[in-house]
N, C-alpha and C positions, 0 to 999 in steps of 0.2 A: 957489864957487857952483855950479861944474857939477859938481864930484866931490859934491855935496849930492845935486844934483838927480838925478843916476845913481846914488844908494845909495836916491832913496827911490824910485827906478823900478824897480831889484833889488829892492826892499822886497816894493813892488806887487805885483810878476811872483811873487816866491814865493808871495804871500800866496795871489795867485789861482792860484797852482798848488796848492796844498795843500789848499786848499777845494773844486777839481775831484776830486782823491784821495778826497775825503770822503765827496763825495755820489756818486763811482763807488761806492765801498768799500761803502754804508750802500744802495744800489740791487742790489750784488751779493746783498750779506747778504737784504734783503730779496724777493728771487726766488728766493734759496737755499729761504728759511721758507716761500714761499709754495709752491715744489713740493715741499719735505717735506708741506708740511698736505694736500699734494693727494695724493700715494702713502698718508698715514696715511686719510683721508676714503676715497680706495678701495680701498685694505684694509679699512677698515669695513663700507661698504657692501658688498664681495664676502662678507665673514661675515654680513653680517645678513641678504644674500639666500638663502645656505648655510642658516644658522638656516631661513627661512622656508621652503626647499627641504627640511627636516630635518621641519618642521609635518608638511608636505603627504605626505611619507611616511610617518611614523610614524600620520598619517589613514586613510591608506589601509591598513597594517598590522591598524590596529582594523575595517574595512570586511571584510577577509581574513577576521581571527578571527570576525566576526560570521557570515558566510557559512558557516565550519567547525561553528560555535554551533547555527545552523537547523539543518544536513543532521541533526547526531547529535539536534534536537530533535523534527525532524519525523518522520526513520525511526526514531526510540525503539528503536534498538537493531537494527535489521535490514538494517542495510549487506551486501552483497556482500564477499565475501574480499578482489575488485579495487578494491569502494569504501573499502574499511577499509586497506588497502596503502596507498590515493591519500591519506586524508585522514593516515594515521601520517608518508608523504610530505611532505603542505603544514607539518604542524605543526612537522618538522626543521627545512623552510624557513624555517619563521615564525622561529624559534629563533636560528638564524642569521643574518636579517636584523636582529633583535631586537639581537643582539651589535653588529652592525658599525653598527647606527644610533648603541648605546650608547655607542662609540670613539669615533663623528664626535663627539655629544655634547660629549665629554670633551677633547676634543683643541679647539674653539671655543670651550668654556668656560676653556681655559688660553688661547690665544691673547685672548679678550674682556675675562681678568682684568691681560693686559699694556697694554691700550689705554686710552687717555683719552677715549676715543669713548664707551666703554661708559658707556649708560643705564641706569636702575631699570628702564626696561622690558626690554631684551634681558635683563636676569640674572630678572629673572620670568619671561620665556618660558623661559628655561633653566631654570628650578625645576619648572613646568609639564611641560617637555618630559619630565625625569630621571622627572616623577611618573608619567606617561602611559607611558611604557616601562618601569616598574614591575609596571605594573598591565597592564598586556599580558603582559607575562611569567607574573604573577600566573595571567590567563588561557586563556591557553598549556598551563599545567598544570594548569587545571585539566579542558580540555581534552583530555591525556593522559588523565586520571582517566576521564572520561567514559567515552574510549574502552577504556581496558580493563576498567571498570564495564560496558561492552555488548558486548565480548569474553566476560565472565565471566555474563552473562547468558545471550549467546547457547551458549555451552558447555552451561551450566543444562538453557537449552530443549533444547537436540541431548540432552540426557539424558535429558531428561522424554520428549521425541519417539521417544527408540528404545524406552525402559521402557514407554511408551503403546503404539508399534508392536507390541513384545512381546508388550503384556495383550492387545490388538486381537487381533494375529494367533491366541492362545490362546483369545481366547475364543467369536473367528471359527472356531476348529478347534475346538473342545467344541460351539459352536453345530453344524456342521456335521455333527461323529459323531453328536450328538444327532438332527438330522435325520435323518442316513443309518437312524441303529438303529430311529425312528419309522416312519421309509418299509420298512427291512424290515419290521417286526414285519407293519406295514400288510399288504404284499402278502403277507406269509407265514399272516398271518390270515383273508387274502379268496382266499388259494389253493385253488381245486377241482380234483377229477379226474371224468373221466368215461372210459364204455369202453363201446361200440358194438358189438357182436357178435352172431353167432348164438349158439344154445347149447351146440353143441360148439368153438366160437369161444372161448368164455368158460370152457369146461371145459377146455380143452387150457392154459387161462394158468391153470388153478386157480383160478379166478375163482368158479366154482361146484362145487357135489361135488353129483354125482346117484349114485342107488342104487338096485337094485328093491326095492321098499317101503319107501326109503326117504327122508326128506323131504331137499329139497336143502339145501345152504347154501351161503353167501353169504358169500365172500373169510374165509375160515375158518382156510386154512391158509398156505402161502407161497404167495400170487400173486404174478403178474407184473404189478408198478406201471410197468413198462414201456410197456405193455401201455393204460396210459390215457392218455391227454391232458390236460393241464395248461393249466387256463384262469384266470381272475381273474371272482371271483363279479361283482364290480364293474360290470362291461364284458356278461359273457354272461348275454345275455335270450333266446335263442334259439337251437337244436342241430337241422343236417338229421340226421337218424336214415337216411335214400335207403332206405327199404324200405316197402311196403304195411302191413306189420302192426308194430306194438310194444308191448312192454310194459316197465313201470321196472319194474327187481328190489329196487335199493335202497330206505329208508323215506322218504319224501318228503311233509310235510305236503300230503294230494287237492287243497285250493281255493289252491295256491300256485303251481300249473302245470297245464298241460293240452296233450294230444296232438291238433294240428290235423290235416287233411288238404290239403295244398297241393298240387292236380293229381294226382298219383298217389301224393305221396312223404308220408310223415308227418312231422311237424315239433314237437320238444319244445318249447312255449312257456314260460318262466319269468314268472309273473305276478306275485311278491314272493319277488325275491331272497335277503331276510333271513330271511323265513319259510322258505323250499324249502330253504336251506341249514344251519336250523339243526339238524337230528339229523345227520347227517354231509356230510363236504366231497366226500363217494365219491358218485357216482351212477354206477349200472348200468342198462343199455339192452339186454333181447333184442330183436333184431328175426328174421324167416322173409324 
């Protein structure tokens, strides 16, 4: 009866020992699962916040290229050499941010297609994502176009500009001979002489020829042009003669001038320039 009763208390004691092992064994296993689910959950979460870290820059990439977009829209082609360096600069930049956003991409999209986390939605923001840095890229270059579209413009105009300078300067110089030859002919047209002397004054420069019995003349031979004064019809309306008596030798339309007396001196008045000058540009003055 007692060796009964001590086999079925050995019984017991295994029985309850075996059934502690169990529910150790099956509590181990179970906190084993539950910190795997916990490492896989933030593993996920750190990729999904990457992903949405990956949104927000590739947002801000298109904010970039937009900005590039304006400058070459609004200056239509007339950037600075320094502004066209800066913006051939940012578009490198873009280019290569472009790449290495597209690696992270690639590299979350293989880590998302190993997890059991992954939803329809993360692999749609990844479809999105891949599309949107396509289309930037797409951008990008056309971008580059742009800007060597307004490179090749601006070369254009720097051509037209110097061909333009050219005709200008050519025609500012034809203009100008042109004046120049008008202004001479001008003054060489309204050019007069005149010569003031007595009458052996006038005789000694061959101005006049006298002779007995014979009638004088009047710059006949080689006179001294020396010898006159060079005025501009234009300007001269009036000649002191400084002596009491005169007379003009030269021919001189009567009512187109007239000899004043001012104080003691006589004074050649010109009363119609046009007229008094028109038989010749010489006038001659005896005075005593």
């Amino acid at each position: 009866m007692k060796k009964l009763i001590f086999i079925t208390l050995m019984a017991a004691t295994l029985l309850s020992s075996c059934a502690d092992n169990k529910d150790r064994e099956e509590k181990e296993q179970a906190q084993a699962l539950a910190a795997a689910s916990q490492e896989q959950l933030a593993e996920a979460v750190q990729d999904r916040d990457q992903l949405l870290g990956l949104v927000n820059d590739i947002s801000a990439d298109m904010s970039e290229i937009k900005r590039l977009e304006n400058i070459l829209t609004v200056s239509g082609g007339s950037e600075t050499p320094n502004q066209q360096d800066q913006i051939r600069a940012d578009i490198a930049a873009l280019q290569q941010t472009l790449q290495e956003r597209r690696t992270r991409l690639e590299e979350l999209e293989k880590k998302l297609k190993n997890s059991d986390l992954t939803n329809s939605k993360l692999k749609q923001t990844i479809t999105n994502l891949r599309a949107q840095i396509d289309s930037q890229a797409s951008e990008i270059e056309q971008l580059k176009t742009s800007l060597n579209e307004a490179n090749t413009r601006i070369g254009e105009l720097n051509t037209a500009v110097d061909s333009l300078n050219t005709t200008v300067a050519d025609v500012t110089n034809a203009k100008n001979e042109a004046e120049q030859k008008s202004e001479d002919l001008a003054n060489e047209l309204n050019t007069c002489y005149y010569a003031i002397g007595s009458k052996s004054e006038l005789k000694s420069h061959n101005i006049i020829e006298t002779g007995f019995l014979r009638k004088s003349k009047l710059m006949k031979g080689q006179f001294d042009q020396k010898f006159f004064t060079t005025a501009d019809k234009r300007s001269l309306s009036s000649i002191s003669l400084h002596s009491k008596k005169a007379e003009v030798l030269t021919n001189h339309p009567a009512d187109s001038y007239e000899i004043e007396t001012r104080g003691e001196q006589k004074v050649l008045v010109i009363k119609n320039a046009a007229k008094f000058w028109s038989l010749s540009n010489f006038l001659v003055v005896k005075i005593d």
